[in-house]
C-alpha positions in Angstrom: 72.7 126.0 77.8 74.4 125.7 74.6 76.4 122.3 75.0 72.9 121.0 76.2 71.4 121.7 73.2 74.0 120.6 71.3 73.9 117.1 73.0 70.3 117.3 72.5 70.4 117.4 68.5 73.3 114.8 68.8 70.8 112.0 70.4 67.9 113.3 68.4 70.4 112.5 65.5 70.9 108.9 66.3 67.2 108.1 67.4 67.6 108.1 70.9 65.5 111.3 72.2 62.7 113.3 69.9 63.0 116.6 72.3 65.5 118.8 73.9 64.4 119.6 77.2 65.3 122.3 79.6 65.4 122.0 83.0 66.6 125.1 85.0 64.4 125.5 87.8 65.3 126.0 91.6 64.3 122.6 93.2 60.9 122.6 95.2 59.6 125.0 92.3 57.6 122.0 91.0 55.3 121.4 94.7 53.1 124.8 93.4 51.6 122.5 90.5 47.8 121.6 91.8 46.6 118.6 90.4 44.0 119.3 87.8 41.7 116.6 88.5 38.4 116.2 86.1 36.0 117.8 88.7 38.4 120.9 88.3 37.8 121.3 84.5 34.3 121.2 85.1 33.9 123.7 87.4 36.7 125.4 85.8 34.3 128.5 85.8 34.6 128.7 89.6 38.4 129.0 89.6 38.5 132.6 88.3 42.1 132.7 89.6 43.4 129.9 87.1 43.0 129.3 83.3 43.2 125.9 82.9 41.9 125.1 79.4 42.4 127.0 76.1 38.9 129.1 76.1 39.4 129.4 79.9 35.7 127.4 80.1 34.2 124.0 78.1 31.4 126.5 77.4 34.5 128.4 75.2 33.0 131.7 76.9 36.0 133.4 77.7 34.8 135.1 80.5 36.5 135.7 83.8 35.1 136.4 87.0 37.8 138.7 88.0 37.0 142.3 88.9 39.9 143.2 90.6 41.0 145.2 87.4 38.0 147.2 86.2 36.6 150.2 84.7 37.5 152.5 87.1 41.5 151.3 87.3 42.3 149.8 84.0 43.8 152.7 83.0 46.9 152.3 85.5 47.7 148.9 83.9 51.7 148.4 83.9 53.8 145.8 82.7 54.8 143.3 85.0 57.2 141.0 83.2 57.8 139.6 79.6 58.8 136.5 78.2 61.0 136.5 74.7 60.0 133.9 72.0 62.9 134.1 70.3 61.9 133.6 66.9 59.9 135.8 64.4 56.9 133.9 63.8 53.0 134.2 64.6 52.2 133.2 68.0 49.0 132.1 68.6 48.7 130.2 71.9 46.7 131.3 74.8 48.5 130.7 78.2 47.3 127.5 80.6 47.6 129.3 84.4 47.3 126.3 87.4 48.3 127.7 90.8 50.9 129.8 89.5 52.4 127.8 86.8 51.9 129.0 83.4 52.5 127.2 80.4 52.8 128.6 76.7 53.5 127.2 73.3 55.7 129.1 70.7 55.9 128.5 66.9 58.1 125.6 65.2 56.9 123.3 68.3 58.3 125.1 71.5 56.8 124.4 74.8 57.6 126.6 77.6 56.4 126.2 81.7 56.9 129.6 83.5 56.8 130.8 87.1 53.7 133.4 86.9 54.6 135.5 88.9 57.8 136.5 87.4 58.3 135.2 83.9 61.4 132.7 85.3 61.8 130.0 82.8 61.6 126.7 85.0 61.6 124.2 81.9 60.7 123.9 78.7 61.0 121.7 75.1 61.0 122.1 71.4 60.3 118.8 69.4 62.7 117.6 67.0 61.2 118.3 63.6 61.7 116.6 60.5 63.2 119.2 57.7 60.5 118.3 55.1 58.1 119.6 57.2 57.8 123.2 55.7 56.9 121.8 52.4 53.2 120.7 53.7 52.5 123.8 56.2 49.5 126.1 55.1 49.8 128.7 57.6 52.8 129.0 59.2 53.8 126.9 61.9 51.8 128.1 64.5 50.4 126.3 67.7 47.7 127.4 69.7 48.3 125.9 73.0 48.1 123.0 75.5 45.5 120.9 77.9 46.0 119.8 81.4 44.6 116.8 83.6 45.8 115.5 86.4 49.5 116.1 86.6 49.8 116.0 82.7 50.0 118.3 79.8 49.0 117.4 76.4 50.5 118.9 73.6 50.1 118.6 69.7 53.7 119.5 67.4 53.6 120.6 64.3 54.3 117.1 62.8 51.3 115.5 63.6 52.3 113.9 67.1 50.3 114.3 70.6 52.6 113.9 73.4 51.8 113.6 77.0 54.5 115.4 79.1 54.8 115.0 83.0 53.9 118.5 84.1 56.4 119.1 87.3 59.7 117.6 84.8 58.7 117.6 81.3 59.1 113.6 81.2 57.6 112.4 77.9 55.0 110.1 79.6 53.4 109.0 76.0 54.4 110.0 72.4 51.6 108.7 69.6 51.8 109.8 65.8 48.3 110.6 65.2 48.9 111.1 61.1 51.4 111.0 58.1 52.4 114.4 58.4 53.9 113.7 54.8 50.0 113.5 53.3 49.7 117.0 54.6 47.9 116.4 58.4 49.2 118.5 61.0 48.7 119.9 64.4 48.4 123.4 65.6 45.5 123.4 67.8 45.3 122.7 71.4 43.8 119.3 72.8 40.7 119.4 74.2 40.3 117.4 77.6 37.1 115.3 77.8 35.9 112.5 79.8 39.4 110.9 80.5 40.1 111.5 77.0 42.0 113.9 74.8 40.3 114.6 71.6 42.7 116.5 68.6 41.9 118.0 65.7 43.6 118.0 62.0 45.1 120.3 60.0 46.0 120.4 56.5 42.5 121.2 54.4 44.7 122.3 51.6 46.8 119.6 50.9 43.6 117.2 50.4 43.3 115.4 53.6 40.3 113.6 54.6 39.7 115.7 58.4 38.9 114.3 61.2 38.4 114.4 65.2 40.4 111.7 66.8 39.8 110.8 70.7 43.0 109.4 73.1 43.1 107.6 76.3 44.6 110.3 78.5 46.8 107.8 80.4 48.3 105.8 78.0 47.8 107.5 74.7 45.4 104.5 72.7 43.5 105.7 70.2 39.6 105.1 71.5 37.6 107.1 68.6 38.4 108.4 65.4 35.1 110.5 63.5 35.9 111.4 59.7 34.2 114.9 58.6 34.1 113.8 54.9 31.8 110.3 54.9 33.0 107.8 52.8 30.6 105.8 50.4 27.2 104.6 51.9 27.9 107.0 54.9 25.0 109.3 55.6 26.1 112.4 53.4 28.4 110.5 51.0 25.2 111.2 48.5 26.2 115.1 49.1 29.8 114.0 46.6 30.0 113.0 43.8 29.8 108.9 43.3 32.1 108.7 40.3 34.9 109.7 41.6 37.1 109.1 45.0 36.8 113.1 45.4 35.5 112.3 49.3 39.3 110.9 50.1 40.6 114.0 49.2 37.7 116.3 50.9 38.9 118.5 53.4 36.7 119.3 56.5 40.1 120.1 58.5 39.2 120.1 62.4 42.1 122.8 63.5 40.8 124.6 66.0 39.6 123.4 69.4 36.3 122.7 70.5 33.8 122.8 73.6 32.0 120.7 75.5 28.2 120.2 76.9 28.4 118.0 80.0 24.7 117.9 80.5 24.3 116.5 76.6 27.6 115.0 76.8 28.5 116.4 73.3 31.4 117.8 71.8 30.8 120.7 69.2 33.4 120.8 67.0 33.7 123.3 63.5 35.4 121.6 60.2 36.7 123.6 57.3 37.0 124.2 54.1 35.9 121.4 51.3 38.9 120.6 49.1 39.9 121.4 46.5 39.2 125.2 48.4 38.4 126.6 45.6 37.2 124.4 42.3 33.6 123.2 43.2 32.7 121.7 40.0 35.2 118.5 40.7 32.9 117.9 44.0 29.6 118.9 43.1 26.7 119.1 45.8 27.5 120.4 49.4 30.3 118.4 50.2 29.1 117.3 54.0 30.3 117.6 56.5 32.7 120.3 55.5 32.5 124.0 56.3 30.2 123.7 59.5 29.9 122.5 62.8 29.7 118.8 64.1 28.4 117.6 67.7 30.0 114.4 68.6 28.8 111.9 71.4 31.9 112.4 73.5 32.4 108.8 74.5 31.7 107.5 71.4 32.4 109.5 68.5 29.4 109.2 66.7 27.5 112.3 65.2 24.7 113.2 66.7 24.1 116.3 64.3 25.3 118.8 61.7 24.8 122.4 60.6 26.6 123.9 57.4 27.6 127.2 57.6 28.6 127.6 53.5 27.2 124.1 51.7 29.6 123.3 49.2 32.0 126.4 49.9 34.2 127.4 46.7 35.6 131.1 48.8 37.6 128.8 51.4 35.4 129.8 54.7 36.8 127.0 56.8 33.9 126.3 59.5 36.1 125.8 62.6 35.8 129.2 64.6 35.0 128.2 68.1 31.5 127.4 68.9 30.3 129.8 72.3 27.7 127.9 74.4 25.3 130.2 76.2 22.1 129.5 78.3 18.6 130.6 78.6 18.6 133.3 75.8 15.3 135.1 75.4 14.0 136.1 71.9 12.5 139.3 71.2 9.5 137.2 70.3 9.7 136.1 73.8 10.8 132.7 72.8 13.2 131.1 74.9 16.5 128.9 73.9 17.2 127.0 76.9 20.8 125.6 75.1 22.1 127.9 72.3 25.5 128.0 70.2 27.0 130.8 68.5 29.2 130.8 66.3 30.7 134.1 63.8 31.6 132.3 60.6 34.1 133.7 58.0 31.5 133.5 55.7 30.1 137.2 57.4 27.8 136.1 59.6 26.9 135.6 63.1 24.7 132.3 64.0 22.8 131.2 66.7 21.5 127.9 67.0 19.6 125.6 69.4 22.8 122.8 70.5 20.6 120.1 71.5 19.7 119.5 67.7 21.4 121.9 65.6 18.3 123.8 64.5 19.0 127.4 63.3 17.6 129.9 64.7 18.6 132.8 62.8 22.0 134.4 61.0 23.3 138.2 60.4 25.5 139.3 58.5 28.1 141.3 60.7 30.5 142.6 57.4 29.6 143.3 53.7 28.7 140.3 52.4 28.2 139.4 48.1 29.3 136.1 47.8 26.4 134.5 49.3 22.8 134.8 50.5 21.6 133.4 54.0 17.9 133.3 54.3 17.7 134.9 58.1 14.7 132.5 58.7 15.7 129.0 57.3 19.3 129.6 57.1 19.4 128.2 53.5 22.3 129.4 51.4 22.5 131.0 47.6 25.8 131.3 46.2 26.1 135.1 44.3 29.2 134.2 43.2 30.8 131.4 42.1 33.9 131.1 40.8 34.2 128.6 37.7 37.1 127.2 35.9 39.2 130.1 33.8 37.2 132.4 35.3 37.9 135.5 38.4 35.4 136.3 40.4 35.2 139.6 43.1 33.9 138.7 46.2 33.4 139.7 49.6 34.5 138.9 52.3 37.6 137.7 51.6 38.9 133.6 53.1 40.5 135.4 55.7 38.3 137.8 56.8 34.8 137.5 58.2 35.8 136.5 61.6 39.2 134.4 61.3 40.0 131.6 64.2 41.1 134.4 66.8 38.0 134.0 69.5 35.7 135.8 70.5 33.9 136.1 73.7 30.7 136.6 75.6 29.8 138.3 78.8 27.0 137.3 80.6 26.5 140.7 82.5 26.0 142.8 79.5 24.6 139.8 77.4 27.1 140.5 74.1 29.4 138.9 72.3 32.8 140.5 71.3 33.5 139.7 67.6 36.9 140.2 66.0 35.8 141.4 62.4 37.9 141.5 59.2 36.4 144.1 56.3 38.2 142.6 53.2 37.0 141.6 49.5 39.0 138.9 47.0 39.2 137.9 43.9 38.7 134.2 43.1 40.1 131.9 40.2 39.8 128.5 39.8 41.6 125.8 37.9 41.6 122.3 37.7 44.1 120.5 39.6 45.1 116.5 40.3 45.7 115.0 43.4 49.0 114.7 44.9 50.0 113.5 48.1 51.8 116.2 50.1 51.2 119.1 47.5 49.0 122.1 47.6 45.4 120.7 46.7 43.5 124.1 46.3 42.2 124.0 42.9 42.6 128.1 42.4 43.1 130.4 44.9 42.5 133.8 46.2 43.9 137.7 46.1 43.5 140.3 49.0 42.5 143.0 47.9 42.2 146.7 49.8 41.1 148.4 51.2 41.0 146.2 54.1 40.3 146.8 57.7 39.0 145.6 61.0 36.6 146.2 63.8 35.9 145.0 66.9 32.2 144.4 67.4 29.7 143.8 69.8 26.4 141.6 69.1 23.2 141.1 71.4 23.3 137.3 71.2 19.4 137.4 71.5 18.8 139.2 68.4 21.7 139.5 66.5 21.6 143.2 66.2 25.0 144.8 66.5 25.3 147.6 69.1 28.6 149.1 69.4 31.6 148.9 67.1 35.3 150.0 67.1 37.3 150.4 63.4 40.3 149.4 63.7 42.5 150.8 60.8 44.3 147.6 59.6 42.6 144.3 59.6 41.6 142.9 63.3 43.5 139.3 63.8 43.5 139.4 67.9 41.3 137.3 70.1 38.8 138.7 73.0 38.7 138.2 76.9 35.8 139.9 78.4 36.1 140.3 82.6 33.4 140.9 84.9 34.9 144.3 86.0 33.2 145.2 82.7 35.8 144.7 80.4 37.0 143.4 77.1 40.4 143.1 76.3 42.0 142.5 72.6 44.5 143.5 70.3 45.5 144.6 66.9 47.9 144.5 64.1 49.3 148.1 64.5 51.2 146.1 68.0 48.5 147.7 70.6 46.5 145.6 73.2 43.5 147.7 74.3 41.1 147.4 76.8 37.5 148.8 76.2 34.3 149.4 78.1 32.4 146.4 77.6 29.0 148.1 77.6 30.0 150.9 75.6 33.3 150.0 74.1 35.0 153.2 74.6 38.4 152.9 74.7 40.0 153.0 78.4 43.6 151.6 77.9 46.3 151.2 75.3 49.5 149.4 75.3 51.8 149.3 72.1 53.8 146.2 72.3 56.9 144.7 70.4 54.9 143.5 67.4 51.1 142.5 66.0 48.6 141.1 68.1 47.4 137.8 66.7 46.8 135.5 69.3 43.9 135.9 72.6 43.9 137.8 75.8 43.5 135.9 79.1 43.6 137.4 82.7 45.0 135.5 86.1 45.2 136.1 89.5 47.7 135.4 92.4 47.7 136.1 95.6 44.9 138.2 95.7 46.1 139.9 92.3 44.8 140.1 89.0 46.9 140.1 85.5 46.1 140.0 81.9 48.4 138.2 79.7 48.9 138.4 75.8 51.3 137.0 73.3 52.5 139.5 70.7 54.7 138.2 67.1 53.4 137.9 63.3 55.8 136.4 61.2 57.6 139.2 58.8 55.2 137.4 55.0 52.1 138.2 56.7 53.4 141.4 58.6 54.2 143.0 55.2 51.0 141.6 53.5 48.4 143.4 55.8 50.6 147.2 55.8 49.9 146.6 52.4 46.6 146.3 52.5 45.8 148.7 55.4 48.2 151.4 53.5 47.2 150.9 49.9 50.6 151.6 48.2 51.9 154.1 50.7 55.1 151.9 52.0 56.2 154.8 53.9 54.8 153.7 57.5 55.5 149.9 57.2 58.5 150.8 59.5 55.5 151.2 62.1 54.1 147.5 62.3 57.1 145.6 64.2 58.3 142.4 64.7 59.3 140.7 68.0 57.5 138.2 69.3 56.9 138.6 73.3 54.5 137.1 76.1 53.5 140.2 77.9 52.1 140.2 81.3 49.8 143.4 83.0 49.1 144.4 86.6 48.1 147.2 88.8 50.6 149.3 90.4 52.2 148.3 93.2 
């Protein structure tokens, strides 16, 4: 392996390859890859056995199906096999499963195809990335996964590039750039398959970026759409910035986590972040459209249909982009009916649900303690409580990183919830006033955490809003959910544990303590007749030691206790 390598970073030196690839698979390996043809992402909900896009579903449900592990025999879950990362970083990608062919994505760019059903290595690639890079990452270098169509995998690296890989070799196929990752842009969320298309977001909201959602023909990699989230001026919204100033070039709305899809309406919803600068308002007043909210894009065109704001013109940082759920046919206690609904759990506090065919709210609720701002539960309009002005700090709650974070949720049609990740967390706010500069920080301030801080997992009746179960979590909650039709939901925390709970009652039937914190999603498979649930484990050691902190006050004593080594781990029955 070694002298491969090494030849690898010799020809990525003189220009003539951008990747080191891998290739140690038996031959005939590659004839169990099923070709993932449109019709198949559609009825993706139909193929309990595979996972073959990010949120498992367009409707971003995360629900399986699969039964086969339950109530009744959850509590006999074993290992099956792991897979090392290697490297002490967070991991954040969900697995892609097609017909027992998994492929994950590691931090720093790493893309790995595995056998299933054993954890065997058959190829995999790491991009070649340029050593500025660092210098323009927000949140470490995290990547969130991969899409699939036909016999293709489309992946986004760190330094701004979507590739097209052949999925049985690992044969670049395409290779576009789709930004200057020196202005800041970058890519860590996974593609999103649409149409023939694969539509990318952007990150890089704090290095002043203008976002965007960019569309790419899935064969050959041309650029068919690109929709700004910041309008420029004489674009409906520019008159929400300020028009003596080029403030809307520099504006933020980052797109960095993937969205869904409405066949039927043949639009995308898509969240956008954070206005920038984060955290000085008063160089961009008004609400700063279209940042901080959700966007729903004609899919073959681009074009915005409509808009909601979450947090019009956010000053805390509560980026907008948590996934959007779809859901069906919800009934009102009023008896009203909401024949198309989104819902969406903000880091702002609360928990939305609006009708997706025109973005009109239909109500919000606050599922943490909440003081920054106001949300009027019947017109959804928004009163800052605090506001954080030059010179000045400011308490607040929640926190830019609490609320709900990007780790999804997920909802279960059976019991009609919602299972929300939660972070219980205040901060204290400054701002300053700060210039331009390409490829530097752009936040205008910042923010403190400040304990005590902690996390539950929490279950919402989508028709109401009304919370009915919770489970505190003692440090703050940064896993994702998967929620099973054998009455489950399975997620994770940062003391290393993936749990499984009762998804009616959430009482706790299973516990696993892993290698290290639990940051990224759950997702469950099945082969030959058998069902698994798989979950990446690894935090980077910054952030590791920044939430014992908070979750032990000053006591250092236990921080031996939260560890540190990144692993995929997969779960079965016994034998």
């Amino acid at each position: 392996m070694y002298p491969l390598r090494r030849l690898g970073q010799l020809l990525s030196r003189i220009g003539l390859s951008l990747f080191f690839v891998l290739i140690i698979a038996p031959s005939g390996w590659a004839l169990n890859w099923a070709h993932v043809g449109e019709g198949r992402l559609l009825a993706a909900e139909i193929e309990p056995e595979n996972w073959l896009m990010v949120n498992r579903t367009y409707d971003s449900k995360r629900y399986s199906p699969l039964n086969r592990i339950n109530t009744k025999n959850v509590n006999t879950l074993v290992p099956k096999w792991t897979f090392s990362m290697r490297i002490l970083a967070n991991q954040e990608t969900t697995p892609i499963v097609n017909n027992g062919i998994m492929i994950i994505t590691g931090a720093w760019s790493k893309l790995y195809v595995l056998d299933a059903r054993t954890g065997a290595l058959l190829w995999m690639r790491e991009a070649k990335l340029p050593r500025d890079l660092p210098a323009v990452l927000c949140c470490d270098a995290v990547n969130r996964g991969v899409a699939v169509l036909g016999d293709t995998i489309y992946w986004a690296t760190l330094d701004a590039h979507l590739v097209a890989l052949e999925a049985r070799t690992g044969r670049v196929i395409w290779d576009v750039t789709v930004e200057d990752y020196k202005a800041g842009h970058t890519l860590t969320a996974a593609p999103l398959v649409v149409k023939g298309k694969v539509v990318i977001g952007i990150a890089g909201g704090e290095f002043g970026i203008r976002g965007f959602l960019q569309a790419f023909d899935a064969h050959t990699g041309r650029g068919l759409w690109k929709s700004y989230t910041v309008p420029a001026p004489g674009e409906v919204g520019s008159e929400t910035w300020p028009s003596d100033s080029d403030a809307w070039k520099h504006g933020g709305g980052a797109t960095w986590v993937t969205g869904s899809y409405d066949p039927e309406l043949n639009l995308i919803y898509w969240g956008t972040g954070n206005p920038g600068p984060n955290f000085n308002g008063d160089v961009r007043p008004g609400n700063n459209l279209y940042t901080a909210g959700v966007l729903a894009l004609d899919a073959d065109t681009g074009k915005i249909k409509w808009f909601y704001q979450w947090t019009p013109h956010d000053v805390w940082d509560y980026d907008g982009v948590n996934e959007m759920v779809l859901v069906d046919n919800v009934k009102r206690p009023n008896g009203t009916m909401i024949k198309k609904g989104l819902i969406h759990a903000d880091k702002n506090g609360h928990f939305y649900l609006l009708d997706r065919t025109n973005g009109k709210f239909i109500y919000a609720r606050p599922f943490v303690y909440v003081d920054s701002i106001k949300v009027d539960p019947t017109t959804g309009n928004v009163t800052a409580l605090k506001w954080p002005k030059e010179g000045q700090r400011v308490l607040a709650c929640p926190h830019g990183s609490a609320g709900k974070n990007w780790q999804p949720m997920s909802y279960n049609p059976q019991t009609g919830l919602v299972y929300v990740p939660a972070v219980e967390m205040c901060g204290r706010f400054f701002s300053r006033r700060m210039n331009y500069r390409k490829g530097r920080y752009y936040g205008g301030g910042g923010h403190k955490m400040l304990p005590p801080a902690w996390g539950h997992l929490t279950a919402i009746e989508i028709s109401s809003g009304r919370t009915v179960w919770e489970r505190v979590t003692q440090f703050p909650m940064f896993a994702g959910t998967v929620t099973t039709a054998g009455g489950l939901v399975f997620s994770g925390n940062s003391e290393g544990e993936l749990i499984a709970l009762d998804a009616w009652t959430g009482e706790l039937l299973w516990q696993f303590r892993t290698s290290s914190e639990l940051v990224s999603a759950p997702m469950t498979f099945a082969i030959d007749g058998k069902q698994y649930v798989a979950m990446m484990t690894g935090m980077g050691v910054p952030q590791s030691t920044r939430l014992a902190r908070l979750a032990l006050h000053t006591d250092m004593s236990r921080l031996g206790e939260v560890p540190g080594s990144p692993m995929l781990y997969v779960f079965g029955l016994p034998e």
